[in-house]
C-alpha positions as CSV (number, residue, x, y, z in Angstrom):
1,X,17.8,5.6,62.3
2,X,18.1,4.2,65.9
3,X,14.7,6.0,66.4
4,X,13.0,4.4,63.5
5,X,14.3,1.2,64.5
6,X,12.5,1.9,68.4
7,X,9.4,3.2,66.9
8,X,8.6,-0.1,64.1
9,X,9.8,-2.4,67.3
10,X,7.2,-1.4,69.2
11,X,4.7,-1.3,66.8
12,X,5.8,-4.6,66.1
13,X,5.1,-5.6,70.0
14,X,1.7,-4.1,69.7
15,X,3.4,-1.8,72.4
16,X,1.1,1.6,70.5
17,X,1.1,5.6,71.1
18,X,-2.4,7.3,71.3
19,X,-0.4,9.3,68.4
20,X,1.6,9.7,66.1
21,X,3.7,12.8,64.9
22,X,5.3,11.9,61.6
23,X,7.0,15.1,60.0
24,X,10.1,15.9,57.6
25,X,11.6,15.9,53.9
26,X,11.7,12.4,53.5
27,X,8.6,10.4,52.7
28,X,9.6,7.1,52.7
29,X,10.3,6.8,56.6
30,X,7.1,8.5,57.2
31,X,5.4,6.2,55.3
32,X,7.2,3.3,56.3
33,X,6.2,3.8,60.1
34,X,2.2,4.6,59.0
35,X,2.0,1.7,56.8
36,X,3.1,-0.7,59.7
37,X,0.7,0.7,61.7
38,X,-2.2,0.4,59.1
39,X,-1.2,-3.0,57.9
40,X,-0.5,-4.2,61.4
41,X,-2.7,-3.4,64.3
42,X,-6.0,-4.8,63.1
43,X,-6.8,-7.6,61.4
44,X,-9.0,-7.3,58.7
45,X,-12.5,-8.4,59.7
46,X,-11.7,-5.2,62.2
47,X,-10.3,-2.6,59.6
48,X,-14.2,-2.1,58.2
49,X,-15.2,-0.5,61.1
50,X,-12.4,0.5,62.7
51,X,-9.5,2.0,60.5
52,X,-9.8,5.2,58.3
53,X,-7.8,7.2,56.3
54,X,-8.3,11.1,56.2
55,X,-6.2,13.8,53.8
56,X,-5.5,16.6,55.6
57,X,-7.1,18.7,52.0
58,X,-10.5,18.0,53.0
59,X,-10.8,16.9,56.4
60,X,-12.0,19.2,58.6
61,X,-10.1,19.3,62.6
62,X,-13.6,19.0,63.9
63,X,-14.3,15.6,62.1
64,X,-11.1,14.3,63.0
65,X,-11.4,14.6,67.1
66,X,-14.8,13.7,66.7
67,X,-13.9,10.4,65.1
68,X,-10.8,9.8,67.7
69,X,-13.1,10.5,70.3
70,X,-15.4,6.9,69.2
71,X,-14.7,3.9,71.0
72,X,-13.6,1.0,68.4
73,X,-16.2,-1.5,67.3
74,X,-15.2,-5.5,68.2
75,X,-11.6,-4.5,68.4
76,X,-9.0,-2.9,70.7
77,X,-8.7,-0.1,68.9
78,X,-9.3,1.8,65.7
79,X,-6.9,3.5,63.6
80,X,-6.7,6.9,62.1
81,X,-4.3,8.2,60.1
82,X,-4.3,11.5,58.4
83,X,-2.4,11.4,54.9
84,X,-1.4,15.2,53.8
85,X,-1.2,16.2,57.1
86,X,1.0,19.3,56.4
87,X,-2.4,21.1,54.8
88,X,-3.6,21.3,58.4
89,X,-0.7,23.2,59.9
90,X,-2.6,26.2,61.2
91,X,-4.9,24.4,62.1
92,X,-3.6,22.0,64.5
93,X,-3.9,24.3,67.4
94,X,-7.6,23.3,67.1
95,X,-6.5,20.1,68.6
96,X,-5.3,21.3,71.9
97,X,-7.4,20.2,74.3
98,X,-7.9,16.8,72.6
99,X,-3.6,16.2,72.6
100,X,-3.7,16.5,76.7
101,X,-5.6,13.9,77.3
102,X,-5.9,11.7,73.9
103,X,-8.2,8.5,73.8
104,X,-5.8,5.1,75.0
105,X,-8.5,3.1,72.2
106,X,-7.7,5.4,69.5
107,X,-4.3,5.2,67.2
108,X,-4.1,9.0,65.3
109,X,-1.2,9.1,62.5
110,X,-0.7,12.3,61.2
111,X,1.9,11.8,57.9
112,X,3.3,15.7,57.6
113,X,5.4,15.8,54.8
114,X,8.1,18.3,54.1
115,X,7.0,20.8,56.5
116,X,8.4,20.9,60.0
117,X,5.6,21.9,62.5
118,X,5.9,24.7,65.5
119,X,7.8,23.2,68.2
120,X,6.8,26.2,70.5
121,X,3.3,25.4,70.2
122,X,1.0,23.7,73.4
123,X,-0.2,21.2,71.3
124,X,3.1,20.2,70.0
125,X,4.5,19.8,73.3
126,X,1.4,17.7,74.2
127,X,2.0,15.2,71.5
128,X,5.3,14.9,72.3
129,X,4.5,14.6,75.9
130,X,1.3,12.1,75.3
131,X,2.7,10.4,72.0
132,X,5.6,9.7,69.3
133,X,6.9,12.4,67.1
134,X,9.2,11.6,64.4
135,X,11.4,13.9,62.0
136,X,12.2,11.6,58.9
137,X,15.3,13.9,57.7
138,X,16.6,13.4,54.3
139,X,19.9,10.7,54.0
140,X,22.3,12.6,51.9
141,X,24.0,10.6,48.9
142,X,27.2,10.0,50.6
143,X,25.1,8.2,53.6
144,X,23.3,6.0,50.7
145,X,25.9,2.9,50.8
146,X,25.9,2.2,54.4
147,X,21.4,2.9,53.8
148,X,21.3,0.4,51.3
149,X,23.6,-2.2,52.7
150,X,22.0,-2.1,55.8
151,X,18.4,-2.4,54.6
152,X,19.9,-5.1,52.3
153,X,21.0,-7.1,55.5
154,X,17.8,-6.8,57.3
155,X,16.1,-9.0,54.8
156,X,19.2,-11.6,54.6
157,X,20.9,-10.3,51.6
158,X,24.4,-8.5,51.4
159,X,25.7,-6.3,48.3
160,X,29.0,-5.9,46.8
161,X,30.3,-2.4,46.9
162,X,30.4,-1.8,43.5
163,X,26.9,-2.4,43.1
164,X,26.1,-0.1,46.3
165,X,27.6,2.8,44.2
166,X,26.2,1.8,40.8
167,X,22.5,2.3,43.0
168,X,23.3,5.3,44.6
169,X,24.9,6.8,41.1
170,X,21.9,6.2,39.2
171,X,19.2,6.5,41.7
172,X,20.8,8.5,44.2
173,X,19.0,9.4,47.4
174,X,15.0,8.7,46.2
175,X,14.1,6.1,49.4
176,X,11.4,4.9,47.6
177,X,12.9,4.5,44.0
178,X,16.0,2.4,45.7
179,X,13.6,0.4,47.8
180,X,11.4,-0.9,45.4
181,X,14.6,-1.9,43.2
182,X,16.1,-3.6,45.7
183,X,13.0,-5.4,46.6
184,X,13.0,-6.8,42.1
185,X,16.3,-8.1,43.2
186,X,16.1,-10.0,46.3
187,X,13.1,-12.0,44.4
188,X,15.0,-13.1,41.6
189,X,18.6,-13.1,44.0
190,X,19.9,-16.0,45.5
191,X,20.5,-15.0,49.5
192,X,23.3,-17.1,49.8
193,X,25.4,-15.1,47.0
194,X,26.1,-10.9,47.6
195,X,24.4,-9.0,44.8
196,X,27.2,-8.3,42.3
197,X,27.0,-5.4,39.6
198,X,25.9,-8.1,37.2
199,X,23.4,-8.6,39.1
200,X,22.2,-5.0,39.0
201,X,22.9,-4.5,35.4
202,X,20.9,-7.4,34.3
203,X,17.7,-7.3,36.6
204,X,17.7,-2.8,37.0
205,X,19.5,-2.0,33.5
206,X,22.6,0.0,34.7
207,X,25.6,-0.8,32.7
208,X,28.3,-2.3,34.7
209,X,31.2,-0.8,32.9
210,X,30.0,2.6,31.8
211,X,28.8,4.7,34.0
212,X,30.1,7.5,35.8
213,X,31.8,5.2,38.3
214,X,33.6,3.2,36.3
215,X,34.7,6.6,34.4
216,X,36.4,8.2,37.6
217,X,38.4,4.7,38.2
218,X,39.8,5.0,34.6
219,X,39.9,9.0,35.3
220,X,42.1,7.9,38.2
221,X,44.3,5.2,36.6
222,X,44.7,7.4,33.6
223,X,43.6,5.0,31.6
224,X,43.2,6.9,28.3
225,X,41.5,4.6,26.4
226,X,38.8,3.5,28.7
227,X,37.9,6.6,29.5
228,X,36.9,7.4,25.7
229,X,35.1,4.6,25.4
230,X,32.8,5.4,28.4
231,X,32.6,9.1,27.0
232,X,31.2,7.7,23.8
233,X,29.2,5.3,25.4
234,X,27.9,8.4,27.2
235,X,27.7,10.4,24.2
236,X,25.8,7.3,22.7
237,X,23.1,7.2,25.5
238,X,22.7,10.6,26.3
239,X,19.0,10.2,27.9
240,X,21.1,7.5,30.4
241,X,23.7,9.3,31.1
242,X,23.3,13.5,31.5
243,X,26.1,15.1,31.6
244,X,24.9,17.8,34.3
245,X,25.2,14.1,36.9
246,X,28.7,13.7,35.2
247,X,29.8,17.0,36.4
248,X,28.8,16.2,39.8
249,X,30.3,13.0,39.8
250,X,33.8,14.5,38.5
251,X,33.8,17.8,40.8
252,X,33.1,15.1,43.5
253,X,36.0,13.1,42.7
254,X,38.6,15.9,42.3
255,X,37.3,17.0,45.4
256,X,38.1,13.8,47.3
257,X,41.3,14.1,46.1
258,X,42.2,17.2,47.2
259,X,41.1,16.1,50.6
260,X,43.2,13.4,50.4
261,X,46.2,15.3,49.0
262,X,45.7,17.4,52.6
263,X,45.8,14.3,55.1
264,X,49.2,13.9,57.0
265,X,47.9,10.7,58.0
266,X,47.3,8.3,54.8
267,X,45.9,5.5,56.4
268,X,42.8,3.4,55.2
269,X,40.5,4.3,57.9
270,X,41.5,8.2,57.6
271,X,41.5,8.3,53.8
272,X,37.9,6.4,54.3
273,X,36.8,9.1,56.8
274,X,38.2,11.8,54.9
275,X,36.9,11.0,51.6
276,X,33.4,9.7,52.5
277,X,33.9,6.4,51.1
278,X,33.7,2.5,51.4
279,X,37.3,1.2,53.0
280,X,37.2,-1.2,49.6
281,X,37.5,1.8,47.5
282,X,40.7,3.7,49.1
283,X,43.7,1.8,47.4
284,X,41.8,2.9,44.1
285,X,41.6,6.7,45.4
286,X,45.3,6.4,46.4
287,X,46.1,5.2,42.7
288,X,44.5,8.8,41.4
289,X,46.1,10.9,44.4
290,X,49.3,9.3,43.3
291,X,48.3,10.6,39.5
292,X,47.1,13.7,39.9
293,X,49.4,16.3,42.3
294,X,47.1,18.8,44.5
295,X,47.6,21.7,41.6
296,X,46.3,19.4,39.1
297,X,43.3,18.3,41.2
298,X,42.6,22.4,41.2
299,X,43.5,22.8,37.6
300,X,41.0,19.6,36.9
301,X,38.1,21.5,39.1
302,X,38.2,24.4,37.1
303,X,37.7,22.4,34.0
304,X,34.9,20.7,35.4
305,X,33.2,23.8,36.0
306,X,33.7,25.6,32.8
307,X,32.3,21.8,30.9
308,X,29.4,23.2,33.6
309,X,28.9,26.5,32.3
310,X,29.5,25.4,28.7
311,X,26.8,22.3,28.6
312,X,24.3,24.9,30.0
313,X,24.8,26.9,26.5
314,X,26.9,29.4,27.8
315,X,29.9,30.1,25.1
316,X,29.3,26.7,23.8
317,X,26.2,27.0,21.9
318,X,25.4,24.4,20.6
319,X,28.1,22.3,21.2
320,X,27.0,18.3,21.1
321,X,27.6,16.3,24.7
322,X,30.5,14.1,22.9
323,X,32.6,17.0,21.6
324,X,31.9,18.7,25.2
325,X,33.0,15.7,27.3
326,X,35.8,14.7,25.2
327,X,37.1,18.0,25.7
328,X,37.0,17.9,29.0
329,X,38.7,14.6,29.3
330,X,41.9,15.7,27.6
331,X,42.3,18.5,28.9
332,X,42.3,16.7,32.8
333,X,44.3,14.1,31.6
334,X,47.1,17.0,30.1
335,X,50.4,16.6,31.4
């Protein structure tokens, strides 16, 4: 991130590469960094003459230098940036000779999604000598609470924890999706006040008390009759609520445990660490280790799995969500 952070800085200076290299699986830092530079570097009397956008489907490498080769127009420089870059990737070596000695005037984006280019390549190396390359690499769903509270904070808001993990279990790890929510919320959000689950559930629509989150806690507590009521809430809403992200949020769960259950050192900070969670949530993950012994944790795992095998049809045909879950449930919570 501390490289993302460097690279929108200095666009933010006007402090500007000859090019940019902007390649990985995840779009939305890609697109962040490009839009920056197209919204920011000219003003937009200049953009008319100055600022173009190519897609790497139908531009040809020949039109591309040709156009980076122009001086800008009544302006310090002109933009390019080439969208669908990734559909010019044996092509690029075309670009050679141009990537030694690129135009100081001219500001070439490529956005290459989901590919990763040649590193051994001449005209690699002479981008990365002669510009800025990026890899945008996907944030995995445990990294998603720290993402969103930090990009939260940069725009003066802060976010209970709670409400952090409500986002990440719905939405999970889609930049964009998460973004764009967050952004509803800080219009109608008061900065002065965290964002509470409330908040979420009334302005993004994810129940604050069922939901797959709130199910592990009762999971954990062994709180019988909160967790059927969230399994027939589930059972009630089944577009809302699939039962193959269930799974993945119990297996998770189990699996913290077990972790936990292998730490000499019970600590906060080390049961954090080990568990991959939010410090608030540990007293709440002790509460289940205390619960459920390290055999049950692996007894509860295998259950998990076969509630897998058996929602996928296999020697359950047929078998509705409610029945499957509620199952499942009791035979976790079996003494």
């Amino acid at each position: 991130m501390s490289d993302l952070n460097n690279i929108l800085t200095s666009i933010k200076a006007k402090k500007y590469a000859p090019v940019y290299f902007l390649y990985g699986d995840e779009p939305y830092f890609i697109d962040q960094i490009s839009d920056a530079i197209e919204n920011s570097v000219l003003d937009e009397s200049e953009r008319g003459f100055n600022q173009m956008v190519l897609y790497g489907k139908d531009a040809k490498v020949d039109e591309i230098i040709e156009s980076a080769k122009r001086f800008p127009m009544m302006a310090p420089y002109q933009v390019i940036i080439v969208k669908e870059a990734q559909h010019l990737s044996s092509k690029l070596t075309q670009m050679e000779s141009y990537m030694e000695n690129p135009s100081a005037t001219t500001i070439l984006v490529f956005n290459f999604k989901y590919k990763k280019p040649d590193g051994r390549t001449k005209v690699f190396k002479n981008i990365k000598k002669n510009g800025v390359v990026f890899e945008s690499k996907t944030i995995y769903d445990n990294q998603m609470p720290n993402w969103i509270s930090g990009h939260l904070k940069e725009m003066g808001y802060s976010i209970e924890p709670k409400a952090t993990q409500m986002l990440v279990e719905f939405i999970g790890n889609d930049l964009s999706r998460i973004s764009n929510e967050l952004e509803k919320l800080t219009i109608v959000h008061d900065k002065s006040q965290p964002i509470t689950p409330q908040a979420i559930e009334e302005n993004i629509g994810f129940s604050k008390d069922f939901n797959n989150f709130e199910l592990r806690k009762a999971l954990g507590n062994r709180d019988t009759v909160k967790v059927h009521r969230i399994i027939n809430y589930f059972s009630e809403n089944p577009k809302d609520n699939p039962i193959v992200l269930t799974t993945a949020q119990l297996h998770s769960f189990f699996v913290q445990l077990l972790k936990v259950h292998a730490l000499k050192d019970r600590s906060p900070k080390s049961v954090a660490r080990a568990a991959g969670i939010n410090p608030f949530f540990v007293q709440e993950l002790l509460v289940a280790v205390r619960n459920y012994p390290m055999k049950y944790c692996s007894r509860a795992i295998q259950i998990i799995r076969e509630m897998d095998v058996k929602s996928k049809g296999v020697g359950a045909i047929q078998m509705p969500q409610a029945d499957l879950l509620k199952e499942t449930m009791v035979k976790i919570m079996a003494p």
